[in-house]
N, CA, C and O atoms as a printed pandas DataFrame, in Angstrom:
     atom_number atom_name residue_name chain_id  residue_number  x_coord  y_coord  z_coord
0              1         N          UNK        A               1   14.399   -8.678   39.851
1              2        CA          UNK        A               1   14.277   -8.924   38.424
2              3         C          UNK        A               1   12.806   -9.075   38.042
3              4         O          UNK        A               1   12.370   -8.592   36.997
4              5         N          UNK        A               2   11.890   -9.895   39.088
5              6        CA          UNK        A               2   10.479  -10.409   38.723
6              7         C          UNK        A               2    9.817   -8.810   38.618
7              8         O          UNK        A               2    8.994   -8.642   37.718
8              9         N          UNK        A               3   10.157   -7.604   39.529
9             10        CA          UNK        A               3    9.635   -6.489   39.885
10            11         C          UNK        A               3    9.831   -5.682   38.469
11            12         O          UNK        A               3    8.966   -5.303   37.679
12            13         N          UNK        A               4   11.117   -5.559   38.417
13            14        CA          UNK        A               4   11.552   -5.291   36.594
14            15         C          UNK        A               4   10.828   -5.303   35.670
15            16         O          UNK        A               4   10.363   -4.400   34.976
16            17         N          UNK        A               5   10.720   -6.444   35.659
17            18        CA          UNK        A               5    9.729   -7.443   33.850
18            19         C          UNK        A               5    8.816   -6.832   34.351
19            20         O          UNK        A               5    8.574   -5.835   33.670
20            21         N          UNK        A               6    7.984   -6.947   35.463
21            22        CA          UNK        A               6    6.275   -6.456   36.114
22            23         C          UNK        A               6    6.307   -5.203   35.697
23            24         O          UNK        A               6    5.760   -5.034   34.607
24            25         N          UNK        A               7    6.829   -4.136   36.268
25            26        CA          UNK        A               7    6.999   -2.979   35.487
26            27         C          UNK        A               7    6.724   -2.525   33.897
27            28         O          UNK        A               7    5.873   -1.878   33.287
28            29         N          UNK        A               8    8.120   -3.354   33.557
29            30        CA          UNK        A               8    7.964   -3.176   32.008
30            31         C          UNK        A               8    6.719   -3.798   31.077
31            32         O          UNK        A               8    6.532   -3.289   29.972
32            33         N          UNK        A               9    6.050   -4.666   31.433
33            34        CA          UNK        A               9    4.980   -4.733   30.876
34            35         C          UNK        A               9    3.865   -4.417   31.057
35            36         O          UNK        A               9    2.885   -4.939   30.525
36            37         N          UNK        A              10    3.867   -3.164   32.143
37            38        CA          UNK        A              10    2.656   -2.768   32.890
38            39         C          UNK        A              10    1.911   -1.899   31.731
39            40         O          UNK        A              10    2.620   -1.124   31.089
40            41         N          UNK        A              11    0.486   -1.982   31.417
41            42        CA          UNK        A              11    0.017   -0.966   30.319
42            43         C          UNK        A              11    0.107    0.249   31.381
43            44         O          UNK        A              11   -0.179    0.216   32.578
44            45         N          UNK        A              12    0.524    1.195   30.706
45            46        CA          UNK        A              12    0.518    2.837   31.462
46            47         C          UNK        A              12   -0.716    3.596   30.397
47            48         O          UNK        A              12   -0.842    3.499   29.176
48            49         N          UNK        A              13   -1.417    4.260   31.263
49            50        CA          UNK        A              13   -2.316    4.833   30.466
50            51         C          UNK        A              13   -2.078    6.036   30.164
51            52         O          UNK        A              13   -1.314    6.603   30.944
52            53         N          UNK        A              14   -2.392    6.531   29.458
53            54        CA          UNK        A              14   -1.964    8.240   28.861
54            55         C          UNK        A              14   -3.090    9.276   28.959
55            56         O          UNK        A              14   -4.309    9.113   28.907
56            57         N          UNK        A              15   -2.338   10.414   29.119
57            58        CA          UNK        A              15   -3.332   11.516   29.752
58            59         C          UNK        A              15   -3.887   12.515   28.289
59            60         O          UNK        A              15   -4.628   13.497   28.337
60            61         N          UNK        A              16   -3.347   11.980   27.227
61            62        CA          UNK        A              16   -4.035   12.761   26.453
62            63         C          UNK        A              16   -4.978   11.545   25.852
63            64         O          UNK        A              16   -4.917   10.316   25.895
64            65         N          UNK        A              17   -6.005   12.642   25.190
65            66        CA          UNK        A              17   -7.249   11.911   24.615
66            67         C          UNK        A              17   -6.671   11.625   23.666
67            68         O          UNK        A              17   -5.617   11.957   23.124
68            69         N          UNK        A              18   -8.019   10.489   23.369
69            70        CA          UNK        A              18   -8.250    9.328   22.397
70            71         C          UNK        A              18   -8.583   10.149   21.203
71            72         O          UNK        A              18   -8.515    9.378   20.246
72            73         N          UNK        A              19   -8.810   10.975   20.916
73            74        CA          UNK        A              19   -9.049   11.303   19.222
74            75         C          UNK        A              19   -8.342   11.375   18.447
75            76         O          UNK        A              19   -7.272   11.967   18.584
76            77         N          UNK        A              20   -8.701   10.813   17.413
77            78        CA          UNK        A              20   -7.617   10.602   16.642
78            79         C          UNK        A              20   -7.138   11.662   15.822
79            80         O          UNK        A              20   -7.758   12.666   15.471
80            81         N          UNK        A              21   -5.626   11.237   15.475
81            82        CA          UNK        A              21   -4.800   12.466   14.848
82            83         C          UNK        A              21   -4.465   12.278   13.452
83            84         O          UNK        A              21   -4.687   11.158   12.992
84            85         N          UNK        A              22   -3.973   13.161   12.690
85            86        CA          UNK        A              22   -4.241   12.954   11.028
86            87         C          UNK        A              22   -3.143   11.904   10.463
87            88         O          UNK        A              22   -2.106   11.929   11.126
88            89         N          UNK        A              23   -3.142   11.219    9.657
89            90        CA          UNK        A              23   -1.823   10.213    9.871
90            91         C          UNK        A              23   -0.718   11.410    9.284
91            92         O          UNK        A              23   -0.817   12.587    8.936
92            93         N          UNK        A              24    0.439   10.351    9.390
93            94        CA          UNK        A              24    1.812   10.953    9.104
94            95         C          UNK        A              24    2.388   11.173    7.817
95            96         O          UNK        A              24    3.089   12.036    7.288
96            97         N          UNK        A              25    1.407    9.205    7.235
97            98        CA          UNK        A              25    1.894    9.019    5.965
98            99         C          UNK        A              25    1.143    9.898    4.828
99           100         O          UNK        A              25   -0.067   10.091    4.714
100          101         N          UNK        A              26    2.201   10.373    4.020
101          102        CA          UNK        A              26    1.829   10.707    3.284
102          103         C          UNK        A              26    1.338   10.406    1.540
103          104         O          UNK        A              26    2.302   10.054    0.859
104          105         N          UNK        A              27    0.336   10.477    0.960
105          106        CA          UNK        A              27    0.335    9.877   -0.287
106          107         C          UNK        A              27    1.191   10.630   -1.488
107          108         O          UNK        A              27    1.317   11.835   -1.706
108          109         N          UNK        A              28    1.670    9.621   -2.105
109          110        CA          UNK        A              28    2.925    9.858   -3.005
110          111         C          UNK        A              28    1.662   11.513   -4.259
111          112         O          UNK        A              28    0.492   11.847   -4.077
112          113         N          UNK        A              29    2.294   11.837   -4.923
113          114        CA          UNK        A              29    2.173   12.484   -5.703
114          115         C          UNK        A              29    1.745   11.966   -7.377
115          116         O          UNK        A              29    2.490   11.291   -8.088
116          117         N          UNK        A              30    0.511   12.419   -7.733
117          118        CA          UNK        A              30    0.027   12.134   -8.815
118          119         C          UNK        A              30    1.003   12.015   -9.567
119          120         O          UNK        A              30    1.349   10.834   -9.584
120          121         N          UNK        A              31    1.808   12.826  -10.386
121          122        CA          UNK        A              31    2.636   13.163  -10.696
122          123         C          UNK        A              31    4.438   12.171  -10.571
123          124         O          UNK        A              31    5.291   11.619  -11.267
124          125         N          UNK        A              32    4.195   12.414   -9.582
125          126        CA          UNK        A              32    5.254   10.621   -9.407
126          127         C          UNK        A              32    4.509    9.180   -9.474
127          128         O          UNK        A              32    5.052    8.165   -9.912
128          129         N          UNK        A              33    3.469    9.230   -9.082
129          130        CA          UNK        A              33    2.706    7.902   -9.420
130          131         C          UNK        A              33    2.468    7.491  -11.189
131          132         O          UNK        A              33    2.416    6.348  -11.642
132          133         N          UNK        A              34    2.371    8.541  -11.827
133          134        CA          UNK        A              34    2.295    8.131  -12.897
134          135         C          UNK        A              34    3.753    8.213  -13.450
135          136         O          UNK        A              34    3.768    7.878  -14.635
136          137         N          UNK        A              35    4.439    8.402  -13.181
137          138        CA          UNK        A              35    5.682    8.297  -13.505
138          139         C          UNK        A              35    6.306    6.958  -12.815
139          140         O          UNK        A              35    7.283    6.348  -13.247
140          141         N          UNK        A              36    5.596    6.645  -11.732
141          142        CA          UNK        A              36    6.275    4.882  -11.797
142          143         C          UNK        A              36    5.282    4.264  -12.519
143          144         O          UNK        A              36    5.762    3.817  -13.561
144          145         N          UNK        A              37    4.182    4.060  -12.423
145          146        CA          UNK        A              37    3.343    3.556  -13.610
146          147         C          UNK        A              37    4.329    3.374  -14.950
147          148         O          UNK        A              37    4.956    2.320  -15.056
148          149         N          UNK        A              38    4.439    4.245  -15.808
149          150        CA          UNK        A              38    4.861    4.863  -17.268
150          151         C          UNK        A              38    6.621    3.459  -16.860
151          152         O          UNK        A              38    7.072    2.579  -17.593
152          153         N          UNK        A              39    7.033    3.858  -15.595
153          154        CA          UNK        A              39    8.464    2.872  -15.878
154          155         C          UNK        A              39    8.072    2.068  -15.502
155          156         O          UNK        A              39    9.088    1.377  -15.569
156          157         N          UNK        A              40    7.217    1.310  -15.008
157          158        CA          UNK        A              40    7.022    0.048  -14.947
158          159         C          UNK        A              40    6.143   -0.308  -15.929
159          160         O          UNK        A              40    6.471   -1.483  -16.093
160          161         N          UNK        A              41    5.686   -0.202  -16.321
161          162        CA          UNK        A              41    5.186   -0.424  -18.187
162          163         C          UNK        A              41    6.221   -1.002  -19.361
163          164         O          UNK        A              41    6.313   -2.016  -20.053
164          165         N          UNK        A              42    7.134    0.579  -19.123
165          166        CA          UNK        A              42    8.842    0.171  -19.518
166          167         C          UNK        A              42    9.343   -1.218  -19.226
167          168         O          UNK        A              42    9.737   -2.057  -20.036
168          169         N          UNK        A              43    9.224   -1.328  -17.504
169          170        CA          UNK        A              43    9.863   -2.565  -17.407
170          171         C          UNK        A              43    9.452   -3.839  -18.275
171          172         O          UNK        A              43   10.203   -4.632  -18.843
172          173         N          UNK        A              44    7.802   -3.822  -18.217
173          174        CA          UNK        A              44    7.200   -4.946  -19.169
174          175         C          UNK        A              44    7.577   -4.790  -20.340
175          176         O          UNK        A              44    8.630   -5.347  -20.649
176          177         N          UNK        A              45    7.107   -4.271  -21.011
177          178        CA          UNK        A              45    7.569   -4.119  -22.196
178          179         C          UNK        A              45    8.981   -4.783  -22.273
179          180         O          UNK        A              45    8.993   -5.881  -22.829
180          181         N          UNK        A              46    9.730   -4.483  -21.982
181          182        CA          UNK        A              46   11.476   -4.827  -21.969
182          183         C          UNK        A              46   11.543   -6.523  -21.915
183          184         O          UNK        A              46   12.045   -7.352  -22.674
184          185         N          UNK        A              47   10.870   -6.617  -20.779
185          186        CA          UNK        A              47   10.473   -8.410  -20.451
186          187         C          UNK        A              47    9.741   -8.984  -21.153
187          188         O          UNK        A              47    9.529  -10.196  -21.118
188          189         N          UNK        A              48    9.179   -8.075  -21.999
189          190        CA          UNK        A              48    8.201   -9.104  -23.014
190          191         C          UNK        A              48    8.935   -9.353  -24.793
191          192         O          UNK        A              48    8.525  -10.054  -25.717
192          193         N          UNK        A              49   10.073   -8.489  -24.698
193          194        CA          UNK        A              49   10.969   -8.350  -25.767
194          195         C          UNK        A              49   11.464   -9.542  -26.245
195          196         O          UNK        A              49   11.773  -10.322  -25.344
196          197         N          UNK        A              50   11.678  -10.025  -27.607
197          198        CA          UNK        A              50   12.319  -11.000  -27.796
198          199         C          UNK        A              50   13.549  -10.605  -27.920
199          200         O          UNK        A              50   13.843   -9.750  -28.756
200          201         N          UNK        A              51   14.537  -11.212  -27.039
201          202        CA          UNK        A              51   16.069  -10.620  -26.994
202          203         C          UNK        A              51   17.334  -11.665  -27.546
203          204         O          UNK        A              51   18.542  -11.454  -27.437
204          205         N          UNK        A              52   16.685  -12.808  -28.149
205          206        CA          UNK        A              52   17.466  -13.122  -28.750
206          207         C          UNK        A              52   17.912  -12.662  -30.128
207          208         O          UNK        A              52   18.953  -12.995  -30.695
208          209         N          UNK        A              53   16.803  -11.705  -30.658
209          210        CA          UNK        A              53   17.256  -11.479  -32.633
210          211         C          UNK        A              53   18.607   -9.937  -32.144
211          212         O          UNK        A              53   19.502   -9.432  -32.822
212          213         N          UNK        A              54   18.237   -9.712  -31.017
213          214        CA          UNK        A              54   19.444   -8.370  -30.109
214          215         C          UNK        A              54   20.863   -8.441  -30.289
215          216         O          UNK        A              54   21.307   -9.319  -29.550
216          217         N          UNK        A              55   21.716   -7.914  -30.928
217          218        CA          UNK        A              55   23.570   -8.326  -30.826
218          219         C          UNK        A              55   23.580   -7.441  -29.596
219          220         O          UNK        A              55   22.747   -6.612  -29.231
220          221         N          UNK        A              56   24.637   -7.787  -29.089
221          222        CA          UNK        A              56   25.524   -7.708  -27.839
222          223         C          UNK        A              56   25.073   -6.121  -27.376
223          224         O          UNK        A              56   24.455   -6.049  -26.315
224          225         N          UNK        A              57   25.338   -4.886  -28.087
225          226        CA          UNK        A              57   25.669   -4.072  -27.933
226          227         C          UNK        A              57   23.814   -3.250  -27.621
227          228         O          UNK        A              57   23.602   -2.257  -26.925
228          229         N          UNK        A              58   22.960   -3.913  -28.243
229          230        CA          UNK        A              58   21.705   -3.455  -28.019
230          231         C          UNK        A              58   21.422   -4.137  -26.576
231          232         O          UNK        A              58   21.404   -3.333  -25.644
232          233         N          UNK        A              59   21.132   -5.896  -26.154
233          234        CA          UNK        A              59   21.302   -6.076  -24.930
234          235         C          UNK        A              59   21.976   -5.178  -23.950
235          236         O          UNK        A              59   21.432   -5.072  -22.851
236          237         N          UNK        A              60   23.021   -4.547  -24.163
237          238        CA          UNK        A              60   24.009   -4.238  -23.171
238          239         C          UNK        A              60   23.167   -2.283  -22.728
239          240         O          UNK        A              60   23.417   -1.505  -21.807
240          241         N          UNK        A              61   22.367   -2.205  -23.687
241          242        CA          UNK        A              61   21.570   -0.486  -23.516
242          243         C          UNK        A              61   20.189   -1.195  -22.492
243          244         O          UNK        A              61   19.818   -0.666  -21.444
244          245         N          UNK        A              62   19.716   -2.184  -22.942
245          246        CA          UNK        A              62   18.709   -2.544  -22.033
246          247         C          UNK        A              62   18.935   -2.846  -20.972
247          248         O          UNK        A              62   18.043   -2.772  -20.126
248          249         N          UNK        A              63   20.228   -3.297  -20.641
249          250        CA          UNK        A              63   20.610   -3.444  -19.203
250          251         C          UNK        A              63   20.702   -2.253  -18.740
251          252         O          UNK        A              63   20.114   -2.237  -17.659
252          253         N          UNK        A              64   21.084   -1.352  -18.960
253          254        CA          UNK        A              64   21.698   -0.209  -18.511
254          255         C          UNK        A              64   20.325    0.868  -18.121
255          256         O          UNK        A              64   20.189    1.630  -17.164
256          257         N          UNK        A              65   19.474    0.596  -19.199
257          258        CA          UNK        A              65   18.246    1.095  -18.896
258          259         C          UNK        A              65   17.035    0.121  -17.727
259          260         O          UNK        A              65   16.238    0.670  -16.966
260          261         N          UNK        A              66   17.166   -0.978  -17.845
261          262        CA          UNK        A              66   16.262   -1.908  -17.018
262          263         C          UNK        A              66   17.311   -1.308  -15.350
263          264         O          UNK        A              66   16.663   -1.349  -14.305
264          265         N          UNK        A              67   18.651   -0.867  -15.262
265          266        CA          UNK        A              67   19.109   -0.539  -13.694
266          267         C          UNK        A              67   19.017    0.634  -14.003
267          268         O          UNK        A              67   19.320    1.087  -12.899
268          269         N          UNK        A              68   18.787    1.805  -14.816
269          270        CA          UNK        A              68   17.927    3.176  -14.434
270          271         C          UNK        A              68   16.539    3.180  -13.903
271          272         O          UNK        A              68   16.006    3.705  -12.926
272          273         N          UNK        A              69   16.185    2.518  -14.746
273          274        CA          UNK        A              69   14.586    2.589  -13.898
274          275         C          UNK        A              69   13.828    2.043  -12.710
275          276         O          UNK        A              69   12.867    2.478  -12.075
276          277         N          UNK        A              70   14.835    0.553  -12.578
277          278        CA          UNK        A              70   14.897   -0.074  -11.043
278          279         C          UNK        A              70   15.718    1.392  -10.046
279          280         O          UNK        A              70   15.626    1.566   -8.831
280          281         N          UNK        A              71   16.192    1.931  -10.673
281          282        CA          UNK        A              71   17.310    3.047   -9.576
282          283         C          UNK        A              71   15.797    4.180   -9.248
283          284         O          UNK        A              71   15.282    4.368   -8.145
284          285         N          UNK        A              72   15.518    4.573  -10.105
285          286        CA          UNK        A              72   14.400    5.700  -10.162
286          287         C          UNK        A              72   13.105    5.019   -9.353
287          288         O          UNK        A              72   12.598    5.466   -8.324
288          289         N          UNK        A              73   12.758    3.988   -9.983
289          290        CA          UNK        A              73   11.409    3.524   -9.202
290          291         C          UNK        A              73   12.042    3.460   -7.564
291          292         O          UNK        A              73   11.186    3.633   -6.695
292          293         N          UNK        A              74   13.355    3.245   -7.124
293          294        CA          UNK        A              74   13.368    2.976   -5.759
294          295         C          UNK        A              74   13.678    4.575   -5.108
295          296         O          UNK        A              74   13.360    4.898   -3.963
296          297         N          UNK        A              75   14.188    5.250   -5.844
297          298        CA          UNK        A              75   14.010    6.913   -5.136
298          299         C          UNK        A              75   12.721    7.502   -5.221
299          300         O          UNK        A              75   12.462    8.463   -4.496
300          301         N          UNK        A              76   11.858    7.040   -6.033
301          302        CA          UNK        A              76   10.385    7.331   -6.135
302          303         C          UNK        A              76    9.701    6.363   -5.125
303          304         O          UNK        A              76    8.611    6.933   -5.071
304          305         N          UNK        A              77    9.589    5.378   -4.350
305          306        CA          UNK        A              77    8.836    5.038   -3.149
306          307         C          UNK        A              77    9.671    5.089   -2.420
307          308         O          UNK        A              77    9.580    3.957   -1.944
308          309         N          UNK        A              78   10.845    5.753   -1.687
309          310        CA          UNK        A              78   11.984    6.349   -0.635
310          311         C          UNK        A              78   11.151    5.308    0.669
311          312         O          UNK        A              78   10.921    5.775    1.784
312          313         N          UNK        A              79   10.791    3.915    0.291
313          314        CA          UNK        A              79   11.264    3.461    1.668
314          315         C          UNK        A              79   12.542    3.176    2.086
315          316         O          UNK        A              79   13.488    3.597    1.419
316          317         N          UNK        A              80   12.722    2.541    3.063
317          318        CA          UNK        A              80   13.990    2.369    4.026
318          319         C          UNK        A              80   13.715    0.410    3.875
319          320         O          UNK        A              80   12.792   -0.359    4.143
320          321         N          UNK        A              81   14.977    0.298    3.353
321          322        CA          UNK        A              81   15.657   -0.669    2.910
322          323         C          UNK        A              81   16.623   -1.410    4.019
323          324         O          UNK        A              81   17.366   -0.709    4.706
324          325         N          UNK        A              82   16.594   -3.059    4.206
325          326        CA          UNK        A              82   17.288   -3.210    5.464
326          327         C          UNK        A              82   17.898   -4.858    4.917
327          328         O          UNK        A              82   17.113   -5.785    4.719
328          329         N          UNK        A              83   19.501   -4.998    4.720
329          330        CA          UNK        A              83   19.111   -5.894    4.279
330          331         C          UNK        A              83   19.204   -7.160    4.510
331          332         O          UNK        A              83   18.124   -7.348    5.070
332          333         N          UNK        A              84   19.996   -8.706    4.466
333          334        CA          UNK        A              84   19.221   -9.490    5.103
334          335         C          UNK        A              84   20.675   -9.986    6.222
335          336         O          UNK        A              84   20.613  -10.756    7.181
336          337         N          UNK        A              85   21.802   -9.309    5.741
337          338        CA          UNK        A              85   22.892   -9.248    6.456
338          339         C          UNK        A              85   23.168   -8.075    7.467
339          340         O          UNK        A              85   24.246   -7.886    8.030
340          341         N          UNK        A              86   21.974   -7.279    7.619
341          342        CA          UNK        A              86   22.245   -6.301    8.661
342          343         C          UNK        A              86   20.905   -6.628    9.685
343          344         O          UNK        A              86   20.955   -5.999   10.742
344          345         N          UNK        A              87   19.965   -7.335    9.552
345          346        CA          UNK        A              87   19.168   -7.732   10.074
346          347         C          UNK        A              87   19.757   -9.115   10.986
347          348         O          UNK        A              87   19.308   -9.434   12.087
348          349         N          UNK        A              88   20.377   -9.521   10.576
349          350        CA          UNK        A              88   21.651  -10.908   11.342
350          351         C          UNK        A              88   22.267  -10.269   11.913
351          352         O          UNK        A              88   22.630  -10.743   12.989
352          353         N          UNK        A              89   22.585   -9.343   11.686
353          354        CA          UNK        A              89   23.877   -8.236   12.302
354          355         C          UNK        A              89   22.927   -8.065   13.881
355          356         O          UNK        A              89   23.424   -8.577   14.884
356          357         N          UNK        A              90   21.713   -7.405   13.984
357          358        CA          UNK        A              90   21.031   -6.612   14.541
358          359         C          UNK        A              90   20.560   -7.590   15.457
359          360         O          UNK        A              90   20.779   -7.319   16.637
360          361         N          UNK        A              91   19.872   -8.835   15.183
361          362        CA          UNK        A              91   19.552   -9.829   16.272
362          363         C          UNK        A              91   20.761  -10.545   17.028
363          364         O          UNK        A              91   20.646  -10.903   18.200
364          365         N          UNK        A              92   21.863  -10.723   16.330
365          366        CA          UNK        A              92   23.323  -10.820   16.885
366          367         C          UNK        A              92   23.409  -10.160   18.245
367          368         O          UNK        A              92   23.516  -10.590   19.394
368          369         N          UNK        A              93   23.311   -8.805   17.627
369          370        CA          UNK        A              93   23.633   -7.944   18.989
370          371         C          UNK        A              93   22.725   -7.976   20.140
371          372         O          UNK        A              93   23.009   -7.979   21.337
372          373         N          UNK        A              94   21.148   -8.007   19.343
373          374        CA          UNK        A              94   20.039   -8.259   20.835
374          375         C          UNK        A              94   20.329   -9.158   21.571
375          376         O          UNK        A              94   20.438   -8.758   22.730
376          377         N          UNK        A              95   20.540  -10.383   21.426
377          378        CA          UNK        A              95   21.020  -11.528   21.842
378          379         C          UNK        A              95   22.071  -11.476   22.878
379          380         O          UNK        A              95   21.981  -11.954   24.010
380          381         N          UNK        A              96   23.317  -10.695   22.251
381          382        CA          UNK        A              96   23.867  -10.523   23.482
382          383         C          UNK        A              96   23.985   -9.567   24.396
383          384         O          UNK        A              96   24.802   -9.569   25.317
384          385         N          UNK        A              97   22.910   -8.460   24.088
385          386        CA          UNK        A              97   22.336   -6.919   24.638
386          387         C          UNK        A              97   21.604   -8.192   25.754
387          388         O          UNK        A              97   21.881   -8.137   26.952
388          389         N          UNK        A              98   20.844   -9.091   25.315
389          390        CA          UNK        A              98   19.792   -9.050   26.527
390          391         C          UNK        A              98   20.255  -10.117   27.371
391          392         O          UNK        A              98   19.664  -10.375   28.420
């Protein structure tokens, strides 16, 4: 087992060179950047609204629009989302993986 762990934490050195390579990430698009800009502007605006002089039926379009543009702004930065019940899920299992 002691031989194991020794192993696995041994640094291994690598046979290709050190120069560096171009990154992966890529920068979002002018073009979509100002387009989350422009909805998150939206969003302020909306939050800065006085929504009490609003009847029911005008509130009920701002909702509908404040979860379009939360929907859009999150397909416009396409990270990967994890959430706090699958992350419990996931150390669950290491736990009894190891």
């Amino acid at each position: 087992m002691a031989m194991f762990l020794s192993l696995t934490f041994m640094p291994l050195q690598s046979s290709a060179s050190t120069a560096s390579r171009p990154s992966t990430l890529v920068d979002p698009k002018p073009a979509e950047a100002a387009e989350a800009k422009n909805l998150e502007l939206r969003l302020y605006e909306i939050n800065k609204m006085d929504k009490s002089k609003l009847n029911s039926a005008d509130k009920k379009n701002l909702r509908k629009e404040v979860k379009s543009i939360n929907h859009k702004l999150r397909e416009l930065s396409g990270g990967v989302y994890l959430s706090a019940g699958l992350l419990v899920i996931i150390l669950i299992a290491l736990i009894v993986l190891l």
